[in-house]
C-alpha positions, -999 to +999 in steps of 0.1 A: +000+000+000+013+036-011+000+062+009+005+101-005-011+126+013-026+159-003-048+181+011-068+159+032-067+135+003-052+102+004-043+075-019-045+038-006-041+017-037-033+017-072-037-011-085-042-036-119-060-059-102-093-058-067-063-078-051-035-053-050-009-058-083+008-034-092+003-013-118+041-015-136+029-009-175+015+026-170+024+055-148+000+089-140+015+116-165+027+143-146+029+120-112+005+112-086+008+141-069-007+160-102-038+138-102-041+140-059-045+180-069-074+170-095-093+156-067-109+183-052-126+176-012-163+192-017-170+218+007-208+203+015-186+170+024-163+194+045-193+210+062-210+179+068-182+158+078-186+129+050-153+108+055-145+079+038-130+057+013-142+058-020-131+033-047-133+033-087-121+012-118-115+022-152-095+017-182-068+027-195-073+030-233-036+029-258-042+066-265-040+068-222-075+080-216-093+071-186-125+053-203-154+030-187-149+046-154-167+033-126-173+039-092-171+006-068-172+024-037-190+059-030-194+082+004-217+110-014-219+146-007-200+153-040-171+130-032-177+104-059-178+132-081-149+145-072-130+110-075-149+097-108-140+133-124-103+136-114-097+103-132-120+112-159-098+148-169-060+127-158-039+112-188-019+082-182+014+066-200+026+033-208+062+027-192+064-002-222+090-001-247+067-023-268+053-009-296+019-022-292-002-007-266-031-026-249-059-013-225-047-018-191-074-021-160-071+002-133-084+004-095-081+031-068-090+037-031-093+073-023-096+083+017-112+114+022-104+124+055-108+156+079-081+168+104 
């Protein structure tokens, strides 16, 4: 588990498979603190003290476009949102030297926490 901390935003997992693999063909274009400053904690969620862990999957097409993302895990108050659009707007690139590129499976845990 990788934890990296950005404003009150925490990532738990990145991974190709539910079970934890690693995700060693693609990396996060511009790093993963880049896409932790996409993810912006909703102020109603703030107000209203919505904490949790949310949880999506998506695809990584050969172009590295997020596409068919999902959300496996939601806390409301504009936090899935938040997550699903974050991932949705982040480009992605393929650490392969092979020429042909393949759609890669993606999941992430997302803690949104308070201090």
């Amino acid at each position: 588990v990788r934890l990296i901390f950005k404003d009150k935003i925490e990532l738990l997992k990145l991974s190709s498979t539910p079970e934890g693999l690693l995700v060693d063909s693609i990396r996060v274009q511009g790093g993963i603190h880049s896409f932790l400053s996409k993810i912006i904690y909703p102020e109603i969620a703030k107000r209203a003290g919505v904490e949790g862990i949310n949880g999506a999957s998506f695809t990584v097409d050969s172009l590295g476009n997020a596409i068919d993302v999902k959300l496996i895990k939601g806390i409301g108050a504009g936090c899935d949102e938040a997550l699903l659009l974050a991932i949705k707007s982040q480009k992605f690139v393929y650490q392969s030297n092979f020429s042909e590129k393949f759609n890669e499976n993606i999941f992430i845990l997302i803690r949104f926490k308070l201090y």
